[in-house]
C-alpha positions in Angstrom: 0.0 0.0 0.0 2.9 2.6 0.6 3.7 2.2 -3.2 0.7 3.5 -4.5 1.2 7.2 -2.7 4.9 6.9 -3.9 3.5 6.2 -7.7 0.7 9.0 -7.4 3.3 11.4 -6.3 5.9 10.3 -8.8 3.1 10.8 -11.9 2.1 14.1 -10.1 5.6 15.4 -10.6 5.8 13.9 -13.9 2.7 16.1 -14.9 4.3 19.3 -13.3 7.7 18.6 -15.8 5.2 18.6 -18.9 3.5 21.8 -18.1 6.7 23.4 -17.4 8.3 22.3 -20.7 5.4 23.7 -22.6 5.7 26.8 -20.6 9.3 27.6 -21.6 8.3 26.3 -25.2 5.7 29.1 -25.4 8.5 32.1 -25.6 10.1 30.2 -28.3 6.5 30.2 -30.1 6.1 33.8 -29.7 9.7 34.4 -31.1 9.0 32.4 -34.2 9.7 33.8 -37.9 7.2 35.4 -39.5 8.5 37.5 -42.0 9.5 37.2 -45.7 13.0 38.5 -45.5 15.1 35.3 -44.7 16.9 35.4 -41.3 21.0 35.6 -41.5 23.0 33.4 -39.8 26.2 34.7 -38.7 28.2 32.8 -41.6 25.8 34.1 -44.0 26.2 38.0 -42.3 30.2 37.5 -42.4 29.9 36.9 -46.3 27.7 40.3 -47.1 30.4 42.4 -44.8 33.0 41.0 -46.8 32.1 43.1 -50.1 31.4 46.4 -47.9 31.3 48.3 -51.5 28.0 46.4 -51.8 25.8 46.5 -48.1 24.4 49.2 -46.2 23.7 47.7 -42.6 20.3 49.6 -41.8 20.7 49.4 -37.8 16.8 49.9 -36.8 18.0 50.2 -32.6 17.8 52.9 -30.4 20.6 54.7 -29.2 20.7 53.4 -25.8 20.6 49.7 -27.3 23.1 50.5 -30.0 25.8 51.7 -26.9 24.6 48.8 -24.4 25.0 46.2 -27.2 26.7 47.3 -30.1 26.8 47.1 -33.5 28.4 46.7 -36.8 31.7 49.0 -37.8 29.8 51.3 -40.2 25.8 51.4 -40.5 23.1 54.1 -40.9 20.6 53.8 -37.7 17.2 54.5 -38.4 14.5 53.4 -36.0 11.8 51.4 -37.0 9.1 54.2 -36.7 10.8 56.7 -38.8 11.7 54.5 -41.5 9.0 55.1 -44.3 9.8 58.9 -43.7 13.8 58.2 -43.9 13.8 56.1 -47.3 15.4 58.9 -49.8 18.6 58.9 -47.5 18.8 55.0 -48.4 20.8 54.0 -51.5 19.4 51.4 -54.2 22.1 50.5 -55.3 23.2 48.6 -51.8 22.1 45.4 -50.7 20.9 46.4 -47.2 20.7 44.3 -44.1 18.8 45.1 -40.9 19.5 44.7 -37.6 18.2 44.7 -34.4 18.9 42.8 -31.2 17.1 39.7 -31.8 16.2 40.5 -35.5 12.6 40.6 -35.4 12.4 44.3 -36.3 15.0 43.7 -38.6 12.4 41.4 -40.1 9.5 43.8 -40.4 11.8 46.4 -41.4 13.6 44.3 -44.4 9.5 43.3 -45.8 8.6 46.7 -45.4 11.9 47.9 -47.8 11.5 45.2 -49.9 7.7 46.5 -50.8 9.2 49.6 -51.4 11.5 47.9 -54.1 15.1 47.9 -51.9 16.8 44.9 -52.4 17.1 43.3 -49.0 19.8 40.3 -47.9 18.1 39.6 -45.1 17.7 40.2 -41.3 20.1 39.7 -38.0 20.2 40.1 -34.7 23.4 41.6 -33.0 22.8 39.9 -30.0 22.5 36.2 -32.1 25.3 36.9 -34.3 27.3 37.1 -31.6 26.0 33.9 -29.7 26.7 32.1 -32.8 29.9 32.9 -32.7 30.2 36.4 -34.9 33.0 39.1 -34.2 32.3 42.0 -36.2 29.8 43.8 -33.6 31.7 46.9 -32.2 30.8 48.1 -28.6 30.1 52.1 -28.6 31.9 54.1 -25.7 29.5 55.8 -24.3 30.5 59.9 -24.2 31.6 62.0 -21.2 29.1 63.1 -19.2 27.6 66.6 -19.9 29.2 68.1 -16.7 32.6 66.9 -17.6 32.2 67.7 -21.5 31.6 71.6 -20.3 33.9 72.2 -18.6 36.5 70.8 -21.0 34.9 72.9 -23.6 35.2 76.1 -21.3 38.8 75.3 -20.6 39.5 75.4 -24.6 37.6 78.5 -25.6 39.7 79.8 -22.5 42.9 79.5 -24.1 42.1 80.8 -27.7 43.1 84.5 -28.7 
């Protein structure tokens, strides 16, 4: 008779294992693809930034995210909600590839150029090209603070004639 408690609980925490496994599946389910411009991996990124001549990374980040995480050497940031009023300044005559942190604004941003007639390589993440292994994100220094900056500034106007 003491085995059947031990089996009920033993199937009880078998049940609890399941419902937690489905619970860390759902994030994954929300993060799935659902955009037409194909996803980059980090071997497929390196390739486009080795013909520079060609690409225009279109960095779609804030400010703050572009110093805490980084980005690419050279790219034109344009957040996502000012795009469709910033597309003269982008060239067509670059393949572009958008970034964001985990690459699903790169994703709507890369459809939305694409209807617009860009010709789009695809979408990354910074934060996944670097997991998989990528080295070309550069980490921003953030600048002096104002206070500092000021006074520097004062101390030069000082010493000019």
């Amino acid at each position: 008779m003491k085995f059947l408690p031990t089996l009920a609980l033993a199937a009880l925490l078998g049940l609890s294992a399941v419902a937690q496994a489905q619970t860390a599946a759902a994030p994954a389910a929300a993060a799935e693809w659902k955009y037409k411009t194909p996803r980059l991996k980090a071997a497929e990124v390196d390739a486009l930034l080795a013909q520079p001549e060609k690409l225009l990374v279109l960095d779609l980040r804030r400010p703050d995210e572009l110093i805490k995480y980084g980005s690419f050497p050279v790219y034109l940031n344009i957040q996502n909600s000012q795009l469709e009023q910033q597309l003269a300044y982008l060239p067509r005559d670059r393949v572009i590839l958008t970034v964001s942190n985990h690459a699903q604004r790169a994703g709507r941003a890369g459809d939305i150029l694409t209807e617009k007639g860009f010709k789009v390589a695809g979408a990354t993440g910074s934060e996944d090209y670097e997991q998989e292994g990528g080295k070309a994100v550069a980490h921003i220094q953030p600048p002096a603070p104002r206070a500092q900056a000021a006074t520097e500034g004062t101390n030069v106007a000082a010493r000019q004639p």
